[in-house]
N, C-alpha and C positions, 0 to 999 in steps of 0.2 A: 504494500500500500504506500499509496506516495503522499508524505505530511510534510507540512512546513511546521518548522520550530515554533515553539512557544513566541521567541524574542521577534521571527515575521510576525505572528498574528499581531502579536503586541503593536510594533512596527505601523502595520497596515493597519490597526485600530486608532492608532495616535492619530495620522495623517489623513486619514475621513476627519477624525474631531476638527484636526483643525481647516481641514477645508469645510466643513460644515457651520465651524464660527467665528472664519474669516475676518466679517464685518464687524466681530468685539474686537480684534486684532491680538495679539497675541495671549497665549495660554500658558499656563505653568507646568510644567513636569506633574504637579501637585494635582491642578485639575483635573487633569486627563485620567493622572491614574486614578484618581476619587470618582471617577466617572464612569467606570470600567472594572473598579477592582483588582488592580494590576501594581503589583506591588511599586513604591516610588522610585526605589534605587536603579531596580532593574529599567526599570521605563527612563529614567535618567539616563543610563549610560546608553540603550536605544537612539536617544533623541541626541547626543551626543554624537554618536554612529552619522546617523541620517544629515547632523550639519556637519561633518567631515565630508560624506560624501557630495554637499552642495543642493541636500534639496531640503531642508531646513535655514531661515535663519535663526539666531538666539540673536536675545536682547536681557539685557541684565540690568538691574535696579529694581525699584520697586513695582513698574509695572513690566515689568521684564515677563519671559517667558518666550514661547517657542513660535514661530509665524514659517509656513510656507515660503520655499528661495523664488517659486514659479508656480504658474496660473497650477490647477490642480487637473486640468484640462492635457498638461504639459508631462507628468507626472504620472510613471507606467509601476504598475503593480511589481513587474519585472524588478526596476529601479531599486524599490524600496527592498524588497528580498535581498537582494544584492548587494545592496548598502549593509545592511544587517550581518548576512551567512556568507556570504561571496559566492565564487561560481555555483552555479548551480548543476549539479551531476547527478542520473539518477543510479548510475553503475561506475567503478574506478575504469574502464575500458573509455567510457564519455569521456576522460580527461583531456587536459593538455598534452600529457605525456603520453595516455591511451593505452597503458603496458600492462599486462597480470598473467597469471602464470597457464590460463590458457587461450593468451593470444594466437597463436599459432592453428589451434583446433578449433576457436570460436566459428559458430556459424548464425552467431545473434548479433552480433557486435555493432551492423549496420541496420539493424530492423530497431534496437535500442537507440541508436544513435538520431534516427528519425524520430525517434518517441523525445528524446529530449529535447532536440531542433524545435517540436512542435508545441511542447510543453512553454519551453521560450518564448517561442513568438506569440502563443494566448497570453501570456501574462506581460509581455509586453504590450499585447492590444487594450488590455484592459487598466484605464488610467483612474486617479483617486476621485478623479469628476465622475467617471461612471460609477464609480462605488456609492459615492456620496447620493448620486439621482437615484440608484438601487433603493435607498431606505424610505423612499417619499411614498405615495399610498399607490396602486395598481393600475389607474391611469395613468400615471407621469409615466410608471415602467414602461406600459406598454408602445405609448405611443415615444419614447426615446428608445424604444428597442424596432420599433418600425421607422424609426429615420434612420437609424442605421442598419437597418435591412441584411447587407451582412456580417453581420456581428453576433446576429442573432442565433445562429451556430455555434459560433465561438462562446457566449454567453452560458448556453445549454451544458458545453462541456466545462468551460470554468465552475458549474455548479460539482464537477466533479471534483476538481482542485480546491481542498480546503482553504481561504483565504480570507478569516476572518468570522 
């Protein structure tokens, strides 16, 4: 079975909040996880994570706290995973390197490799703006799932990929 880490859900839970409360403008480490139940430390060093990689800013002082670096429109599911766990492999043969001990006999090697290609590029399709319209009531879905017409495949099978 294929899961993403506690520290993605985490991740990907922060970055709906904050694209969701944009317009107060930034949030605290504090809020977010008082809002989710997610313990503070861990969600700190998360949101820390996320503004190394460039798609958080921090702001410090007393209204301090965390704000999106870009629109949330801009901003792939992929992204944040990545920022968090880094590459993403579903077998050591997917690697860089690509080596294990039966390379030589594999007859899977490229039928996986497809599978992770694929796994990539849906969660690259799918950005914090589509997560955030996900939570609105069954009209907005449906009719932001019929403007993008094809997606709506992609969609189907992200409900397979735990992400949140």
């Amino acid at each position: 079975m294929l899961k993403l880490t506690k520290k993605a859900d985490y991740g990907l839970m922060a970055m709906k909040h904050l694209a969701e409360h944009a317009e107060r403008g930034a949030c605290s480490a504090k809020d977010v996880a008082d809002a989710y139940g997610i313990p503070q430390e861990a969600l700190a060093k998360i949101l820390q994570r996320l503004v190394k990689a460039g798609l958080l800013h921090s702001q410090h002082g007393t209204n301090g706290g965390y704000t999106l670096a870009r629109d949330a429109g801009m901003i792939s599911a992929f992204e944040v995973i990545r920022a968090i766990d880094g590459p993403l492999f579903i077998t050591s043969c997917v690697t860089v390197r690509g080596e294990c001990d039966q390379s030589d006999r594999c007859n899977i090697r490229e039928p996986l490799r497809r599978v992770s290609h694929g796994i990539e590029e849906l969660l690259r399709s799918i950005t914090i703006l589509e997560m955030r319209e996900e939570s609105g009531n069954g009209s907005e879905k449906a009719a932001g799932s019929k403007a993008r017409g094809d997606k709506v495949k992609a969609k189907s099978v992200a409900e397979l990929v735990t992400i949140g």
